[in-house]
C-alpha positions, 0 to 999 in steps of 0.5 A: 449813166444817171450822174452823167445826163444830170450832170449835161442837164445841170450844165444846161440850166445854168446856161438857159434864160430864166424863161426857157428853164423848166418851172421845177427847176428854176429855183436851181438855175442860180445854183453853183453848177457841182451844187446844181447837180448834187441838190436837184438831181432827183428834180432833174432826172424827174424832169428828164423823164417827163418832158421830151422838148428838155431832154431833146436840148439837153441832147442838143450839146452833145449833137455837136461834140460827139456827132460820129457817135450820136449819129451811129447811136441813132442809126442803132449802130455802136462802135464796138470800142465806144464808151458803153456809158456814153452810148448809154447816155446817147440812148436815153436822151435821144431815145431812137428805136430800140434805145432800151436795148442799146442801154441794157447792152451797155450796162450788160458791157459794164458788168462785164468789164466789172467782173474781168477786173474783179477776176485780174483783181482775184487773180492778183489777190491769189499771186501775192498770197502765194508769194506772201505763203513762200515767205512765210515759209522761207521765213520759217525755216530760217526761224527753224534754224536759228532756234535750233543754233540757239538749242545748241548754244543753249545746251553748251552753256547748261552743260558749262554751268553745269561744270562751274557748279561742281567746280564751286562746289568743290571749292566750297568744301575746301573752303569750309575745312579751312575756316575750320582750321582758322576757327579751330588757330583762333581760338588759341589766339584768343586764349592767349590774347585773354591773358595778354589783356588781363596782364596789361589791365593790371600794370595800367591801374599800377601806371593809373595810381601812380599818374594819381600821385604825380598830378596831386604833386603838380596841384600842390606845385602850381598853388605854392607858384601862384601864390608866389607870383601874385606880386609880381602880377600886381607890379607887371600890371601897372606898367601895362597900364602905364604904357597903355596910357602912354600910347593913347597920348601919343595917338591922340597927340599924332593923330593916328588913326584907329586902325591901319586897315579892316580885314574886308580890305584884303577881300580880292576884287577889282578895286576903284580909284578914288550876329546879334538880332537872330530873335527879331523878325526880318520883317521887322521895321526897327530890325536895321536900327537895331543892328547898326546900334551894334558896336564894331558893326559891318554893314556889307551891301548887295548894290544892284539886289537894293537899287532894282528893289528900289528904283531899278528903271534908272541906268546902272550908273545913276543907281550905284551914285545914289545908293553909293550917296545915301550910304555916305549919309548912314555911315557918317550917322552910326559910324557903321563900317559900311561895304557896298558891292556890285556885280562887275559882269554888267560892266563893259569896261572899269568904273571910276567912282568916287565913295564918300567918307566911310563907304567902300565900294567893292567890284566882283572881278572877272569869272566872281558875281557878287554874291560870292564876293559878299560871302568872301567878305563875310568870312574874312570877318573874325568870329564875334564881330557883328556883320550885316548883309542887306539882301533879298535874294534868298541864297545870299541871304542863305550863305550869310546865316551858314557864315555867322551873319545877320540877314536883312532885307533890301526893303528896310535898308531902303526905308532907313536911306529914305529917312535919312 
């Protein structure tokens, strides 16, 4: 009943000129109207209680919206089904004859209804328990049962071990008579084989002494056959010398050249129209010099690995020409066999490129990155020829040590071009 005539009283302030509004309330008329009534509420009921002229305008609103009711309230006549807070509110603002009783009933209504709901509410509270007490016991009993099933099933399944168990057991005695048996057979067996063993130990040091004799005859055959042979060894030499020389006229007069292929040409790929140094540290500037001072050496290139080292914002294609270009210039310079490979993923379609003198140019084909193809190539090499792979890519680097190679970073391989 009290929030409700402060809430009315709130209302009306806010609709009141400044002048009209009680002084100990005016700091409040420019409040929003649910902060209105929650910070002066205390001011407004005090001031309700004390000025009749505010508590009859505060009334003055609900003349007009509950008439029937305010005349009936004023009269001392209460509908028995009005609302007891409303007529309670009634009361208090237009304060008739008798209002205090008219507030005490509607308060005496109210504790009612409160205790008919909290007796529902009880009664409520009292069904579901007894509900929640058969489920409970409905709940139990099946407990009950299925505990009592699982005893069952239980006691047949110890009574079921049980029975296994004298059936191990049985097995275990027979068991143990028979290995009795077999211990009792192997001990024969054992016997004889002793004797079988020191029988044969006696006809190999015979077979021994003999193969002594036979190699000591085979010695003294070889020498006399070496020592026969040492002339015609003289003789056979200088024909191979001979034709040697002949061969290397013939080549030079034809101008042959050196060798037909090298086994990294044999590497699959898709083809394009057209180690010593471990003790040197990799990050050692003069390591790639080193290297390619090697004869016969390989040098076996990872193409993209270097160019995104080096200058990776140009396009694919203006990083393979430049490399491709800068190698040309190494080969020519050590006379490096020199093998640059790309990745063929990141091409769309084939890619005609032209290689200078000395540079192969190696695609990894469909469903084979780069890498794998470099590893092929390292392994086609064969044992004891230096070979070089220019990489900083930590497997690569990985795979060409498990294959013999040398490592070496992509770095150096770009200063020794930058050089050049």
């Amino acid at each position: 009943m009290r929030q409700s005539v402060v809430e009315a009283a709130a209302d009306l302030i806010g609709s009141l000129p400044a002048d009209e509004v009680p002084a100990p309330l005016r700091r409040f008329a420019r409040f929003e109207r649910r902060k209105r009534a929650k910070l002066a509420g205390q001011h407004i009921a005090a001031v309700l209680e004390k000025d009749p002229g505010f508590r009859a305008r505060v009334a003055g609103p609900l003349r007009e919206t509950q008439a029937g009711l305010v005349e009936a309230v004023e009269d001392g006549r209460v509908p028995p089904a009005a609302d007891p807070v409303r007529v309670a509110v009634l009361a208090y603002l237009l304060r008739p004859a008798g209002w205090t009783g008219l507030v005490e009933s509607a308060r005496a209504e109210l504790e009612r209804s409160a205790t008919a709901s909290e007796e529902e509410a009880a009664e409520r509270r009292v069904a579901a328990l007894k509900d929640e007490l058969a489920a409970a016991r409905g709940a139990r009993s099946a407990e009950l049962d299925k505990l009592r099933a699982e005893l069952r099933e239980t006691k047949a399944e110890v009574a079921e071990l049980r029975r296994k168990l004298h059936d191990a057991r049985t097995r275990f005695r027979a068991a143990e008579e028979r290995a009795g048996e077999v211990a009792a057979g192997s001990e024969l067996e054992l016997a004889a084989a002793r004797e079988s063993t020191a029988a044969a130990e006696k006809e190999l040091r015979r077979l021994r002494a003999r193969a002594a004799q036979a190699e000591a005859a085979a010695e003294t055959a070889k020498r006399a056959a070496r020592e026969g042979r040492n002339v015609d060894d003289v003789r056979l030499r200088m024909l191979l010398d001979t034709l040697v020389d002949a061969a290397q006229g013939v080549r030079r007069e034809l101008a042959l050249p050196s060798t037909i292929g090298r086994p990294a040409d044999v590497v699959g790929g898709q083809p394009h129209r057209a180690l010593p140094g471990r003790a040197v540290s990799d990050g050692d500037p003069q390591l790639l010099d080193r290297l390619l001072t090697l004869p016969q050496v390989h040098l076996v290139v990872d193409g993209y690995n270097v160019t995104k080292t080096g200058y990776g914002e140009l396009p694919l294609s203006d990083q393979r020409s430049r490399l491709v270009s800068g190698l040309g210039g190494l080969a020519a310079q050590t006379r490096a066999e020199v093998t640059c490979v790309f990745d063929g993923a990141e091409l769309d379609a084939p890619v005609a490129i032209v290689a200078p003198r000395g540079v192969r140019v190696r695609f990894s084909a469909p469903g084979q990155t780069a890498d794998e193809m470099i590893v092929e190539l390292v392994r086609a090499e064969p044992p004891g020829r230096p070979v070089v792979v220019v990489s900083s890519d930590r497997e690569v680097a990985d795979a060409a040590r498990r294959a013999d190679a040398r490592a070496c970073p992509s770095a150096l391989l770009l200063r020794r071009l930058a050089r050049s």
